[in-house]
C-alpha positions in Angstrom: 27.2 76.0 43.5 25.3 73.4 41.5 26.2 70.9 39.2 24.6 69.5 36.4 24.9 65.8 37.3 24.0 64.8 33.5 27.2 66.9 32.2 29.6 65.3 35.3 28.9 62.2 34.4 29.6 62.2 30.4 28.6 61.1 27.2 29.2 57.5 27.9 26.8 57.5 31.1 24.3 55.0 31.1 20.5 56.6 30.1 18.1 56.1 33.9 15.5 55.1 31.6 17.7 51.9 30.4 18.2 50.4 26.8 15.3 50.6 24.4 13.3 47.1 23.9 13.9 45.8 20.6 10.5 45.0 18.7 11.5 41.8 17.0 9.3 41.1 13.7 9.1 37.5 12.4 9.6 37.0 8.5 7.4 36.1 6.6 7.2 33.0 4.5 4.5 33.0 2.2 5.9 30.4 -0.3 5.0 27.7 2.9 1.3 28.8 2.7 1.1 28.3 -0.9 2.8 25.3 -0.9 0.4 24.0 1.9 -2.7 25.0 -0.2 -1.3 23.2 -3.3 -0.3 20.3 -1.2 -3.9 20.0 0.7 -5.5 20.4 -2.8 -3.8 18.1 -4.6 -4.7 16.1 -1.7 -8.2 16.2 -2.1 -8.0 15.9 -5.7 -6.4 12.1 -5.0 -9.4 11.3 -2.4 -12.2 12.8 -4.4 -11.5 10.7 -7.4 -10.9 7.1 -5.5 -14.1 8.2 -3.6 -16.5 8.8 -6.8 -14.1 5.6 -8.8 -16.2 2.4 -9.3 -14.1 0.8 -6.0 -16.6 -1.6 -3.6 -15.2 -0.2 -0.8 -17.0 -2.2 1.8 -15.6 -5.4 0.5 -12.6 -4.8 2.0 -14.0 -4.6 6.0 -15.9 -7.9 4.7 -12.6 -9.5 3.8 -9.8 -8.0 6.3 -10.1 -10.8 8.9 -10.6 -13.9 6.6 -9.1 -17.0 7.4 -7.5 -17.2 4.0 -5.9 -13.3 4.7 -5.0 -14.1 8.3 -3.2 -17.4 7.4 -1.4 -15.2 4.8 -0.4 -12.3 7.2 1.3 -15.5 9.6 3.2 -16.8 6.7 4.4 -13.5 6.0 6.0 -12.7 9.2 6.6 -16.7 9.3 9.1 -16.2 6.0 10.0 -12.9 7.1 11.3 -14.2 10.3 13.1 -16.8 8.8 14.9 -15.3 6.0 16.2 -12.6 8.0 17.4 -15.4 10.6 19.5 -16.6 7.8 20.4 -13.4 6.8 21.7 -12.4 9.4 23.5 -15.7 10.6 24.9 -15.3 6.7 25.7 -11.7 6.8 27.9 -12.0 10.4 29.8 -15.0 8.6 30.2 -13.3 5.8 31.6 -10.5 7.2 34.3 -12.3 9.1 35.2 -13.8 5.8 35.7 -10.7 4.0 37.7 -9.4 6.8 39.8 -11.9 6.8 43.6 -11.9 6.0 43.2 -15.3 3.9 43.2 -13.9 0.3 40.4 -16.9 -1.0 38.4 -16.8 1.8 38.2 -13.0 1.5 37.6 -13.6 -2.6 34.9 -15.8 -1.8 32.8 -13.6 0.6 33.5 -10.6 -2.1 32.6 -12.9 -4.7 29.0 -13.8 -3.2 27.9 -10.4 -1.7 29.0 -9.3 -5.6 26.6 -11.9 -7.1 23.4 -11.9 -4.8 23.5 -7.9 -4.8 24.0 -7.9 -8.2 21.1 -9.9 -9.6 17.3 -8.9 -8.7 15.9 -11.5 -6.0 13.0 -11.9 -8.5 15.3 -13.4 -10.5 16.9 -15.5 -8.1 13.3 -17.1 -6.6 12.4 -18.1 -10.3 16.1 -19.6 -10.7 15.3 -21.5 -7.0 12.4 -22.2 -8.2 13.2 -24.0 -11.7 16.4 -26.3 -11.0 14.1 -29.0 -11.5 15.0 -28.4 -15.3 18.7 -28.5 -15.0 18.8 -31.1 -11.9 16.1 -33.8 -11.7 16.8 -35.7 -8.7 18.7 -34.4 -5.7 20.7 -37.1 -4.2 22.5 -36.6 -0.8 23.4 -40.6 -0.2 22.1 -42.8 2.1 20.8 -39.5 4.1 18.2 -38.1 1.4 17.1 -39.0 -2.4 13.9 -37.3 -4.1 13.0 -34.9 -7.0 14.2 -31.8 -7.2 10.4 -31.0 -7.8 9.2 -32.2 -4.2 12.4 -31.3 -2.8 12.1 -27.9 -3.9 8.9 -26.8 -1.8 7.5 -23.0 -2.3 8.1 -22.2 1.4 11.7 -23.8 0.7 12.4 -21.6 -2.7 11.0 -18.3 -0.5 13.5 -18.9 2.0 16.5 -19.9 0.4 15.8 -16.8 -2.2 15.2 -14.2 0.4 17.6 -15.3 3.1 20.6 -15.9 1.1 20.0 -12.2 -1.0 19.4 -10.6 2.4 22.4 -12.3 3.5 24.6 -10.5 0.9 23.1 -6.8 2.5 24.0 -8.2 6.0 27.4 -8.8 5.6 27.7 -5.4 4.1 25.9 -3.7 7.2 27.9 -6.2 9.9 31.6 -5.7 7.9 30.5 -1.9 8.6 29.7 -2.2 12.3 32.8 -4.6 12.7 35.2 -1.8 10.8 33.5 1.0 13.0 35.4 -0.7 16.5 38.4 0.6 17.6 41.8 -1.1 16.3 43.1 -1.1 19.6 40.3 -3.1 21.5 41.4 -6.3 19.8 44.7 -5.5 20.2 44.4 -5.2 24.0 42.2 -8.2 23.9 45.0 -10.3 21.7 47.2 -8.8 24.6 44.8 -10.6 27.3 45.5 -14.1 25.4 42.4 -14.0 24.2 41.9 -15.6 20.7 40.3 -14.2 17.9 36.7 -15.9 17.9 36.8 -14.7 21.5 37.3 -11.3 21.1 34.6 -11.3 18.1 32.0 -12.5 20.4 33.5 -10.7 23.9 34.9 -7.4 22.6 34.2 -6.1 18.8 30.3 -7.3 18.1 29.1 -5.9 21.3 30.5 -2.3 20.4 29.8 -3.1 16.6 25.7 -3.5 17.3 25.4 0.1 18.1 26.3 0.6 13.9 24.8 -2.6 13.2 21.2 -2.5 14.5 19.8 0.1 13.3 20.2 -0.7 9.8 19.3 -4.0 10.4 16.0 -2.9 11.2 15.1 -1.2 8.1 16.3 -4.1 6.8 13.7 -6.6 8.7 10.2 -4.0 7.3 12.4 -4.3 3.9 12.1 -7.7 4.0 8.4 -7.7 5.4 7.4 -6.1 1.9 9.8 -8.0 -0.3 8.0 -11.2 0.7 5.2 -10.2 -1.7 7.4 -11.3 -3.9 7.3 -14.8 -3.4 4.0 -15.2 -4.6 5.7 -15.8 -7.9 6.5 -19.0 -6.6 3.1 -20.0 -5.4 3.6 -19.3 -1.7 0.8 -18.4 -0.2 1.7 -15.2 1.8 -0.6 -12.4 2.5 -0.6 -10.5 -1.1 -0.7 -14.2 -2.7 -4.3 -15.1 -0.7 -5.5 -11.2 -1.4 -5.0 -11.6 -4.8 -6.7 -15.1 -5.1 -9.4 -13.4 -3.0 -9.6 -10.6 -5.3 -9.7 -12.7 -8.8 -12.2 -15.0 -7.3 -14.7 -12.0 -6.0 -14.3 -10.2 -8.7 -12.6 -7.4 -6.4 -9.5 -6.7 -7.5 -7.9 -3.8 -6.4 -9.9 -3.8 -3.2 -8.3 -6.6 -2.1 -5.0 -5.1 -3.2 -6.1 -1.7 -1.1 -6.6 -4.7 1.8 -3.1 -6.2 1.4 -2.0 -2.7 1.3 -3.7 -1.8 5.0 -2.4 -4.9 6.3 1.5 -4.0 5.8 1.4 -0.9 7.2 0.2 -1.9 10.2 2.8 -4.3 10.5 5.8 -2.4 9.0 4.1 0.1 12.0 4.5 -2.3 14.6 7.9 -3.3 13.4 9.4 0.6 13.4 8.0 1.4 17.0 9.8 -2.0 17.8 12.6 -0.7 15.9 12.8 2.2 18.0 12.9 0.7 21.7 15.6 -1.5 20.4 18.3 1.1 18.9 17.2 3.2 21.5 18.6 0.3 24.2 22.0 -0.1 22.1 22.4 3.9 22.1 22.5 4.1 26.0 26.3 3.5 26.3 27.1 6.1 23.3 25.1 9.2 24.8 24.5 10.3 29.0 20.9 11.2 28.7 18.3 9.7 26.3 15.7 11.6 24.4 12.2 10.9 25.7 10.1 8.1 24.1 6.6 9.7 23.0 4.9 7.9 25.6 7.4 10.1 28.1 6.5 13.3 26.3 3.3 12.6 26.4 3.1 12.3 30.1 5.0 15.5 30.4 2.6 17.4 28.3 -0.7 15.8 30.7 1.1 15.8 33.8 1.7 19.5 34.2 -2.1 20.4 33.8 -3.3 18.1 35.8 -1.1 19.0 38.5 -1.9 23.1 37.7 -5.9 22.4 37.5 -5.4 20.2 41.5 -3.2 22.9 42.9 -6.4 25.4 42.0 -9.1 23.6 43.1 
């Protein structure tokens, strides 16, 4: 007798052949491709017409590493360094102040960061700038006595302007990172004996700089470009000697294009600075890292040179 072994075993019997491959087709997105065509046109329109305007475009490799534009680009990160020192010495104090139980020291720290972010720093460089109207001496005593003119430097206007507006932004960004730390570390620290300042500077900032740092670094290329603004005051920063540059050769907006080249490249060294640095404050909040480029770099290289030694 013979039986039909594709009857025994039943409708629900597996087929010898297997399942079917599925044939997956990828949609289609031909809104990207247009969108890429108008982008790259519109592109070209931009280049075509600054390359046929009436712009000396070799004046600005003749320019880019004149002593008057290299002394600019050191005052630059000179002021830039400096205000965001006080910024951020500001800001941390600041931020203690507002968090503080004492209802007029609280008031106080509200009442600054509510004045210096409410008021353009424009403003507040030409207000710097032009006490010597209201106030015509400054007198400190037996310990200084002069004009408020010569006391009043451009480089001291620049720095008291930027650094105490930027201070304003810090506390803001430092209250945040102190607010983002557990309650119950300072209360275990309080438990210790420790006093407050102690746990501040043992316990909550450390934990706070993972919040704290990366704003803070936008902040620093912020303030990088917002020095151009002190050449209202007659400092002479990088966009103030490119534009003397420019009215005295006659080129203009080259000079401005110059200025222009120069703070990217150092808003570019600042953000890949920026990176390694909130990278290094993220290693206690994740287990593994992502790779830098430099790493993923390698990883791409390495493999192929390894394949093309293990054939020859």
């Amino acid at each position: 007798m013979t039986v039909d072994v594709n009857k025994a075993a039943g409708p629900d019997a597996t087929p010898p052949a297997g399942p079917t491959a599925v044939k997956a087709v990828p949609v289609r997105h031909p809104g990207r491709y247009v969108s890429a065509v108008v982008a790259l046109a519109l592109l070209g329109a931009v280049v075509y017409a600054f390359a046929r305007g009436r712009i000396n475009w070799g004046a600005i490799p003749d320019y880019f590493f004149d002593d008057r534009i290299i002394d600019g680009v050191w005052n630059t990160l000179l002021l830039t360094v400096l205000s965001m020192a006080i910024g951020i010495v500001g800001g941390v104090v600041l931020a203690v102040m507002r968090l503080s139980k004492n209802p007029v020291t609280s008031s106080v720290a509200w009442f600054y960061i509510w004045f210096f972010r409410g008021t353009p720093v424009l403003v507040q460089l030409f207000v710097w700038f032009n006490l010597g109207l209201v106030f015509e001496y400054i007198n400190l005593g037996p310990v200084y006595k002069d004009y408020w003119s010569s006391f009043m430097t451009p480089l001291l206007t620049a720095l008291l302007g930027l650094g105490l507006n930027e201070a304003a932004y810090m506390a803001e960004i430092c209250r945040a990172g102190l607010l983002s730390v557990d309650e119950g570390q300072t209360e275990a620290s309080h438990a210790l004996g420790m006093s407050h300042a102690k746990t501040l500077r043992r316990i909550v900032i450390p934990q706070a700089m993972r919040v704290i740092v990366p704003p803070t670094g936008n902040e620093v290329i912020n303030m990088l470009k917002t020095t151009s603004l002190v050449s209202a005051v007659q400092f002479y920063d990088l966009f103030k000697q490119a534009q003397d540059i420019g009215q005295n050769a006659g080129s203009t907006v080259e000079m401005y294009f110059l200025a222009a080249a120069w703070y990217l490249i150092m808003t570019s060294v600042l953000s890949i600075g920026q990176y390694y640095v909130e990278r290094h404050y993220a290693r206690g909040s994740s287990r593994s890292l992502p790779p830098t480029p430099w790493q993923r770099l390698r990883a791409a290289v390495l493999p192929t040179r390894r394949t093309k030694e293990a054939a020859a």
